[in-house]
C-alpha positions in Angstrom: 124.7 -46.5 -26.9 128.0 -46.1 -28.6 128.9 -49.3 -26.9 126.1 -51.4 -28.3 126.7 -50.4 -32.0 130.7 -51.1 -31.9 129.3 -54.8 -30.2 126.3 -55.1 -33.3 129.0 -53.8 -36.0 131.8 -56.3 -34.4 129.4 -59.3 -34.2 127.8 -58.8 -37.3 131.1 -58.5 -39.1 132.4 -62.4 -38.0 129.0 -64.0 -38.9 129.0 -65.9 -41.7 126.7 -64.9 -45.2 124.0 -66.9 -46.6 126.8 -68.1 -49.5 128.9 -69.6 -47.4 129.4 -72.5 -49.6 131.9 -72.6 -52.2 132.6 -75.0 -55.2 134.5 -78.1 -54.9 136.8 -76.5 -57.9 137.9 -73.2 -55.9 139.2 -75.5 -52.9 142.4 -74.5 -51.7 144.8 -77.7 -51.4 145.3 -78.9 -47.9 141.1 -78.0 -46.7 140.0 -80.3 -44.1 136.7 -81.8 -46.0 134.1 -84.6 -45.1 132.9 -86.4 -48.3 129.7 -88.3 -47.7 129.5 -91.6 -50.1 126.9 -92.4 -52.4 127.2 -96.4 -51.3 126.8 -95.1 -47.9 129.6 -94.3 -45.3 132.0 -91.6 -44.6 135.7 -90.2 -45.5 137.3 -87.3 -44.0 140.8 -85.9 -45.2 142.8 -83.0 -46.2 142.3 -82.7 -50.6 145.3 -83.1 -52.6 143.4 -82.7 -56.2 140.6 -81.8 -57.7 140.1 -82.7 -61.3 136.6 -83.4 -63.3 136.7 -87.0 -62.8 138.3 -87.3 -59.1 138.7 -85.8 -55.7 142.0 -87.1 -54.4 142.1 -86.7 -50.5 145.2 -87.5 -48.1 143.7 -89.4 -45.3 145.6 -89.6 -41.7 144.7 -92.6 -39.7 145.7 -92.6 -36.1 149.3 -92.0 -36.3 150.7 -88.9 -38.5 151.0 -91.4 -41.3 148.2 -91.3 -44.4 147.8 -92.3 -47.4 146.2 -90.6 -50.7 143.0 -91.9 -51.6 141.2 -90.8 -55.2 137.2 -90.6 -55.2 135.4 -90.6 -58.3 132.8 -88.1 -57.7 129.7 -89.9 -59.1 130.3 -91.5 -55.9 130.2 -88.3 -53.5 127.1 -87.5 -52.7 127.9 -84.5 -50.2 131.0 -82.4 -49.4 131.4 -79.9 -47.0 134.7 -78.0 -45.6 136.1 -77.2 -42.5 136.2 -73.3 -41.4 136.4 -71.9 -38.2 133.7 -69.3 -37.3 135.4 -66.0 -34.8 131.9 -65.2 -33.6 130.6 -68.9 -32.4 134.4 -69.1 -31.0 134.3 -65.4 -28.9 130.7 -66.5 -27.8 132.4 -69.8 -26.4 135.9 -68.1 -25.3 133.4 -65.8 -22.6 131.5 -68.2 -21.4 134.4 -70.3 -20.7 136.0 -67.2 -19.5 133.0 -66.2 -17.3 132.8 -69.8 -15.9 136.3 -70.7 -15.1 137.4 -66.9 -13.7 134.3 -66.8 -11.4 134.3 -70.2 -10.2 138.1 -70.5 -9.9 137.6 -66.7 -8.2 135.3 -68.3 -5.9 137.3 -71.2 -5.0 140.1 -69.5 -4.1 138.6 -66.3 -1.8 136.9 -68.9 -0.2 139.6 -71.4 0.6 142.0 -68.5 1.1 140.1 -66.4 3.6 140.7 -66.6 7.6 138.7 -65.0 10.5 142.0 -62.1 10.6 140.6 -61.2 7.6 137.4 -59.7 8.2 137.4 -56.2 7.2 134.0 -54.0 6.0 133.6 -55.5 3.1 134.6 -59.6 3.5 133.9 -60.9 6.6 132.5 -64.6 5.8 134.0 -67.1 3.5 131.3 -67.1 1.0 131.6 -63.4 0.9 135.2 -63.4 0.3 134.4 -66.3 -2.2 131.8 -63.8 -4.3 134.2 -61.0 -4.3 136.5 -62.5 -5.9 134.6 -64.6 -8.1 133.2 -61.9 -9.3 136.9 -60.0 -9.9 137.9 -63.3 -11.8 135.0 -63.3 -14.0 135.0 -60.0 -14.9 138.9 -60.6 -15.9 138.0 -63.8 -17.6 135.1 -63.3 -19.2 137.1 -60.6 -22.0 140.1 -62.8 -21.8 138.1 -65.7 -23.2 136.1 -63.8 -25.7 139.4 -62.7 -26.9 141.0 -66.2 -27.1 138.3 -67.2 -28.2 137.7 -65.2 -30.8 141.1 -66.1 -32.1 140.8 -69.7 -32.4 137.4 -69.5 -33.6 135.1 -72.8 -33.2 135.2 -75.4 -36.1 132.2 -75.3 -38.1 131.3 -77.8 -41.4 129.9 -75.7 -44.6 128.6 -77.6 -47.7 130.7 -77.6 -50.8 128.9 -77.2 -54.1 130.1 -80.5 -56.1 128.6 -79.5 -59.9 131.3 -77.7 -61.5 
C-alpha cells in the first residue's frame, strides 16, 4: 500500500497543472516556440525578443546556420512553447524498457541455449527464451522509466499572446 502512494505522489508530482500556459512576455530567450500565422502557414524557432510590437525568432534551416526573423504580432495568431513533460517521458522510457529488455531477453536465451543445457528449470529453447526475457524486462523496464523520466517527452503548450 505504501508502494502505491509513493507511485500516485511521484506521478502526480510530474504532471502538468491546468495553467500550464504562460505569456508570451515571461518567455525565457532561447524557448523553442511554433507561431501559427494569421495569413496562414507556420514558423518555428528559438525567440530572440519580445517587445509590444514584435516577436523576433532565430530560425535554423537545415544546416546549423539561421537567420533572425521579426513577426509583428497582429500577424500571430497562435503561439505555443516547447517543454518536456517527466511523466509522459517515464511512461515511454518503460515501455521501451519492457519491450526491448524482454524481447532482446528472449532473443538471446533462445539463440543461446543448447540441448547440454537442459537443467530443471530450462530445458527447451523457448523456455530458456521466457526466462530470460522475462530477467531482461524486469531489468529494463526501471532502467527505461528512469531514462526516461530524465529526458522527458517533448510536449507543445499554448502561449498567451495578450500582454
Amino acid at each position: 500500500m505504501r508502494h502505491l502512494i509513493l507511485l500516485t505522489v511521484l506521478f502526480s508530482a510530474t504532471l502538468p497543472s491546468a495553467s500550464t500556459a504562460q505569456r508570451v512576455d515571461d518567455l525565457p530567450t532561447g524557448a523553442k516556440v511554433r507561431l501559427v500565422l494569421a495569413g496562414g502557414g507556420e514558423a518555428r524557432g528559438f525567440v530572440n525578443a519580445v517587445t509590444p510590437e514584435v516577436i523576433s525568432l532565430h530560425i535554423f534551416e537545415r544546416a546549423n546556420t539561421g537567420s533572425a526573423v521579426e513577426f509583428r504580432r497582429e500577424r500571430i495568431k497562435a503561439m505555443e512553447v516547447m517543454r518536456k513533460h517527466t511523466g509522459k517521458g517515464a511512461i515511454r522510457g518503460g515501455v521501451l524498457g519492457l519491450l526491448i529488455g524482454g524481447g532482446g531477453g528472449f532473443l538471446i536465451g533462445a539463440l543461446a541455449y543448447s540441448d547440454n543445457d537442459c537443467n530443471i528449470v530450462v530445458c527447451s529453447a523457448a523456455s530458456s527464451g521466457a526466462l530470460l526475457g522475462f530477467i531482461g524486462a524486469v531489468v529494463g523496464t526501471p532502467l527505461g522509466l528512469l531514462a526516461g523520466a530524465a529526458h522527458g517527452a517533448p510536449e507543445w503548450q499554448p502561449v498567451y499572446l495578450n500582454p
